[in-house]
N, C-alpha and C positions, 0 to 999 in steps of 0.2 A: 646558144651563147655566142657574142662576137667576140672577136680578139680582142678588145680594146676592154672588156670585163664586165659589160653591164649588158644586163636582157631586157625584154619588152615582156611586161606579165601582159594577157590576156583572159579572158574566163577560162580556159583550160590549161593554163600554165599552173604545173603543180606545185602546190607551197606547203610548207610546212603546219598551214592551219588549215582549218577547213570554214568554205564560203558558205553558212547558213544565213544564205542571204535570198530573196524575191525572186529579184532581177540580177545575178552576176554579172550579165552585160550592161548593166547600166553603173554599175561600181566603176570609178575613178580608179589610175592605175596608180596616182600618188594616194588617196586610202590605205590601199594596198599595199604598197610599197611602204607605207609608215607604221600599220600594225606588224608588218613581217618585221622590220626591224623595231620596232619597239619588242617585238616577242623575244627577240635573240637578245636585248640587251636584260631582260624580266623574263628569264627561263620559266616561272612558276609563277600560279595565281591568277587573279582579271583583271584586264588592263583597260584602263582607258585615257585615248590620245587624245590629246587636243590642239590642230594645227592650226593656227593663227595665221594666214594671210592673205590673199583677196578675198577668200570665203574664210568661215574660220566652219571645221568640223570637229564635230566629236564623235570615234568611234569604238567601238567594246569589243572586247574581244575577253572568252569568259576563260574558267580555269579548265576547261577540256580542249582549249585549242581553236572554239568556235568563232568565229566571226558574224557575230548578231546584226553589223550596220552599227545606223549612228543616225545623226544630223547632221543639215548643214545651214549654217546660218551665214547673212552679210558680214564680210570683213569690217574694218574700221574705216575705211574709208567712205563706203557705204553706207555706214552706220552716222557719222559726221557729217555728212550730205545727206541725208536723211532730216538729222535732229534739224539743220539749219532751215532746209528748204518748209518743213513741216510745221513751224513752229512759229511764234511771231515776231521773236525778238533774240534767238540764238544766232550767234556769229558762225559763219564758216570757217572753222578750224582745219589746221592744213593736220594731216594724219602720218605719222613715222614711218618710212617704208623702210620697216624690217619683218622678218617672220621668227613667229615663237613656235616651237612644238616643244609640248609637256606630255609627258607618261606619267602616270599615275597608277601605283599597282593597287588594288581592293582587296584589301585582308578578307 
């Protein structure tokens, strides 16, 4: 831990959930860092986050604490350069730069 309050997770950094996951080295440490605190704010049940901004991901995490993974898909801005470039008559629309993250608890 630094002075300053914030740590650097790594695949061996211990968290309060456990990585059932493939590859832990190839797990994102903002993933990471968004199911742990999605956990602490939805102490119980399955969560899943949804972080919306240059990528947007979605990832699970069940009611035992596990961390299943998730997806990851193109942001909106990629998404809007996409439809335009791809299409024959879509306009390039300029995309909002802000970021959404939603939790979602799964009865």
């Amino acid at each position: 831990m630094l002075e300053y309050g914030f740590d650097f997770f790594s695949p061996q950094t211990k968290l309060p959930i456990t990585r059932a996951y493939n590859t832990p080295e190839t797990l994102g440490r903002d993933r990471i860092a968004g199911i742990v605190g999605a956990r602490y704010f939805f102490p119980s049940g399955s969560l899943l986050t949804i972080d919306a901004s240059t990528c947007i991901t979605y990832n699970f995490l069940d009611e035992e604490n596990a961390f299943l993974g998730g997806a990851i898909s193109p942001g909106m801005s990629t998404r809007l350069r996409s439809l335009h470039d791809f299409t024959g008559r879509l306009p390039l629309l300029e995309s909002i730069r802000a970021t959404l993250y939603l939790v979602v608890r799964i009865q």
